[in-house]
N, C-alpha and C positions, 0 to 999 in steps of 0.2 A: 334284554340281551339277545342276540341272533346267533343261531348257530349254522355251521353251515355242515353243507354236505356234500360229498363229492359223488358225482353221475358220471355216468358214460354216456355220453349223448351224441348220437350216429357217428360212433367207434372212437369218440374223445372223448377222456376222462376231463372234467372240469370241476371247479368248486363252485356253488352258487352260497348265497347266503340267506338263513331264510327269516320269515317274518318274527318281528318280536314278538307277535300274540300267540304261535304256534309254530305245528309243524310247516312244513314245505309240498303243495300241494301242485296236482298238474296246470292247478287253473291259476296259482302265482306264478308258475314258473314261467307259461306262456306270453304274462304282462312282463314278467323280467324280461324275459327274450323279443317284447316287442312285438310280439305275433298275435295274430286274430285268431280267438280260439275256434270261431266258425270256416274257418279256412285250414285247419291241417289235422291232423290224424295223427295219433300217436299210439305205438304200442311202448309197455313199461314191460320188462324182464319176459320178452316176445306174448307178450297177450296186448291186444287191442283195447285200449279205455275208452268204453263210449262214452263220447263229447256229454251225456246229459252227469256221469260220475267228476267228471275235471274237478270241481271243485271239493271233492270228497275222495278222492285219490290221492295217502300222502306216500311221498317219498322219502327213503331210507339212503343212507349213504351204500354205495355198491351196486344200486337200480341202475338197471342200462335202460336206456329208453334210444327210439327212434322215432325222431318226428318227421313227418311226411305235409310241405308244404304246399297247397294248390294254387296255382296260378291260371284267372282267364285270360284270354286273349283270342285273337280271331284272325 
């Protein structure tokens, strides 16, 4: 069964849905979003997750997060 959870994620409230083995962490969420977790930065409820916690950072319904995507170019 998944349960989901609603975020605010850079100032939109949305619902995600999380995995059936568990809770909802920052390093699922970035596969759900499609994003490389080597490329963006996220703070949860304004603290900064360092990239090596993602996978041990879970999420609660009411977390506001902002994620911060890098882009190279030249």
């Amino acid at each position: 069964m998944h349960s989901s959870v609603t975020l605010t994620l850079n100032g939109e409230s949305r619902v995600f849905e999380g995995p059936a083995d568990g809770p909802l962490s920052v390093s699922f969420l970035l596969v759900t979003l499609g994003l490389d977790t080597r490329k963006v930065a996220v703070e949860r409820n304004e603290e900064i997750v360092p990239r090596s916690r993602y996978a041990e950072t879970w999420l609660a319904s009411g977390d506001a997060l902002e994620i911060v995507h890098f882009i190279g170019g030249g």
